[in-house]
N, C-alpha and C positions, 0 to 999 in steps of 0.2 A: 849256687845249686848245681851248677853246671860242672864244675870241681868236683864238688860234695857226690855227684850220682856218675862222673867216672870212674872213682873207687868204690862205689856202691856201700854207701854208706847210708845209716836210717833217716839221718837227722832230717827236719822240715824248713821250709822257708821260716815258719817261727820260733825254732830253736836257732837258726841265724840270727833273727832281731831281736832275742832275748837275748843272746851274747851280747848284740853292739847295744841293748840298753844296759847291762849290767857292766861293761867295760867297754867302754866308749875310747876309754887315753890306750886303752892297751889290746884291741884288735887292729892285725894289721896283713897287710896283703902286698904282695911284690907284681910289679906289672911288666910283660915283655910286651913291644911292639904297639903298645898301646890295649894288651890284651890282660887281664886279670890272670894269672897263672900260678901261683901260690898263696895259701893262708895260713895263718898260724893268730890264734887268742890268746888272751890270760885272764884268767877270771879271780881279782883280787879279793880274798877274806880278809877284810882289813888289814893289816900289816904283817900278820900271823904266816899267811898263805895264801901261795900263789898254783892257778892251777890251768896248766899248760893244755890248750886241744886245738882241735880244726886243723895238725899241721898235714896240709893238704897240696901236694903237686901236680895240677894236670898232667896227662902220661907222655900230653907231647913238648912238654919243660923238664922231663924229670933227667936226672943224672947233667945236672947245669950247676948246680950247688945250690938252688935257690932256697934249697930247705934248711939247708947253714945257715944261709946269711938270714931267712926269718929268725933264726932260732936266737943266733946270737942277738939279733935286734931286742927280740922279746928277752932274752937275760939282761941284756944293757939296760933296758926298760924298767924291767922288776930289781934291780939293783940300784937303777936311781930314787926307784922310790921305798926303796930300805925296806925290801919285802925277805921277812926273816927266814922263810923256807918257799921251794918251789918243785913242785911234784905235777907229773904224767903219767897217763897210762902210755904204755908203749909197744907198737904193733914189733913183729919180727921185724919187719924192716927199717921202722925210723932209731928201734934199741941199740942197733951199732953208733951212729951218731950219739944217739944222749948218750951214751957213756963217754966219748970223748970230749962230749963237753960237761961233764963234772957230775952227772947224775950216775947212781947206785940202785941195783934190784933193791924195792922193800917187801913185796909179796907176789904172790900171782894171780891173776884175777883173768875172768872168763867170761865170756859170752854164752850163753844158755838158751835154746828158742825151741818154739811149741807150737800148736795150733790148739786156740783155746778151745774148749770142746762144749758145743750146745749144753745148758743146762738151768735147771730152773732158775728163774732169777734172783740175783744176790738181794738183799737190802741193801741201800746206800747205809754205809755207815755213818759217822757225826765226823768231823773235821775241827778241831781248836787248833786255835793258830796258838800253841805253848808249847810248844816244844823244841824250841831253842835250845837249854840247857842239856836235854837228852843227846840231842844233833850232836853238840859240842863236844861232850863226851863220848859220842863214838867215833865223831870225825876228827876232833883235834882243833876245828876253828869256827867263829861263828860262821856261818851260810844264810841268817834268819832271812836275807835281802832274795837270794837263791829261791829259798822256801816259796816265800810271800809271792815269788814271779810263777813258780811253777803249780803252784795248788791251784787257781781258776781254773787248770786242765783237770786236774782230778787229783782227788785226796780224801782220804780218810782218817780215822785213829780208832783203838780200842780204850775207851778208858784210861787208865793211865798206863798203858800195857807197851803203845808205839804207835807208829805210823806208818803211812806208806801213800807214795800217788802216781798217779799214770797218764800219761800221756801219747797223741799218735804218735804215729815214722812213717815215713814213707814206704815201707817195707813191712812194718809191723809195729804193734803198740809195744809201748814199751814202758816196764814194772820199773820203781825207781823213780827215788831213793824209797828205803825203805829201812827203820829204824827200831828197831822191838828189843824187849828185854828178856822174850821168852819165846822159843818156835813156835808154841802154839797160837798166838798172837797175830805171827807171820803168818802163819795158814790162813789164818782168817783174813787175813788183807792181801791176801795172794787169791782167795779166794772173791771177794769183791772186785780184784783187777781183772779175771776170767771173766764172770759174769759180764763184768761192762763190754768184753772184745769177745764174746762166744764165737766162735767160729772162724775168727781172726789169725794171720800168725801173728805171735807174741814174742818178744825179746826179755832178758834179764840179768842184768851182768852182777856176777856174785865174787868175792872174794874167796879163792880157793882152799885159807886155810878156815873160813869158817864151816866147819864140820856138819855143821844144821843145816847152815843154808845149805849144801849140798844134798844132803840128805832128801830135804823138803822137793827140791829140785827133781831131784830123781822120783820121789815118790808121783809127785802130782804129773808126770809122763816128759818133764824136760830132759834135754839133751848138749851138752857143750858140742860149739859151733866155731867157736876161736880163742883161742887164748892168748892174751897178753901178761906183760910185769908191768909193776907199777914203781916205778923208779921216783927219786926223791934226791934233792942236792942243796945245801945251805944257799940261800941269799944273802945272808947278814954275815960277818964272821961272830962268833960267840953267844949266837943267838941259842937259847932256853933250848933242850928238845923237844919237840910236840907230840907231846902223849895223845895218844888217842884209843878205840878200844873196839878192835876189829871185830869182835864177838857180838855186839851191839848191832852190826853192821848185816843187816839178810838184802839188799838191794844198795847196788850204787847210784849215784845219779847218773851217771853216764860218764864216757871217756870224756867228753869233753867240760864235765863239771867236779868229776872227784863223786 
């Protein structure tokens, strides 16, 4: 945490322990002096996908390389265990690095934030834990273990329309993942995630060629706050390529989940 809030970042104490239960062999941290000074995760979808976050350098370690050598650890890592593709989000500064190490722009994706605005209250919507195969096909890999950790914070669905759940930050709650087959589905579970944080600031990170989500974005008073790519580079050699179906996609889970 102390890492995590000098680059002012949302994430909470229990988006930290939900990485080290969801990937225990593959969070990892470099220590100077005896002091914790770097982190870097990988949060494996079973052999399909691997999804790189937390690479994090206290400001008074940084320009030492320590962010190399997590980096390359965690490739070594997800190489050993025949992890067929491996993808991040990438802020402006760690992007020059992952390109030399073998990751490729696949899209751009953004940061978008609000102050959810007082309003009468939403209904909780209904929540089924079915929606694996939707996920799959917008994300490209299962996540179902992902899901299943992050819904006791909040989640919803529309009928068989999509889903969406929310959870705090330190900073602001934050919309995501969020999975529909129609924007007006998305309004309504964007619309449950305001109600729940009225008056709150709110975060939402959207991928920028989906043209809706943006849309919906702008409509309901958000604003883009930063923007990253999301880069992508083989772990296997010959491995399938992973379809996936960004259009599906109105909320990501976060940089550091995909």
């Amino acid at each position: 945490m102390r890492i995590k809030e000098a680059a002012g970042w949302n994430q909470t104490e229990t988006d930290w322990r939900n990485l080290l239960r969801l990937a225990p062999e593959t969070c990892f941290g470099l220590e100077c002096d005896g002091v914790l000074a770097a982190t870097a995760t990988a949060v494996c979808y079973q052999r399909r996908l691997s999804w790189i976050g937390m690479v994090l350098t206290h400001p008074k370690h940084r320009r030492r390389g320590f962010a190399r050598r997590l980096m390359e650890h965690v490739i070594e890592a997800l190489t050993a265990r025949q992890m067929e593709w491996i993808k991040l989000d990438a802020t402006e500064m760690g992007a020059p690095l992952y390109r030399q190490l073998g990751f490729e722009a696949e899209c751009g994706i953004e940061r978008w934030g609000n102050r959810a605005a007082q309003a009468p209250g939403w209904p909780d919507l209904s929540w089924r834990d079915q929606w694996s195969a939707l996920d799959r096909q917008a994300f490209g890999a299962d996540r179902s273990e992902l899901l299943a950790m992050l819904a006791p914070l909040g989640a919803a669905s529309v009928a068989d329309a999509g889903y969406a759940m929310a959870r705090p930050g330190s900073q602001g709650a934050y919309f995501g993942p969020c999975v529909s087959r129609r924007t007006e589905t998305s309004g309504e579970l964007l619309s449950w995630f305001l109600s729940r944080y009225a008056g709150e600031p709110v975060y939402w990170d959207l991928l920028s060629a989906n043209a809706e989500a943006v849309r919906l974005a702008r409509a309901c008073g958000f604003a883009p706050l930063r923007r990253l790519v999301r880069m992508v580079r083989p772990g296997k050699p010959g491995a399938a390529p992973l379809a996936h179906d960004d259009s599906l996609v109105f909320a990501t889970a976060g940089f550091e989940y995909g």
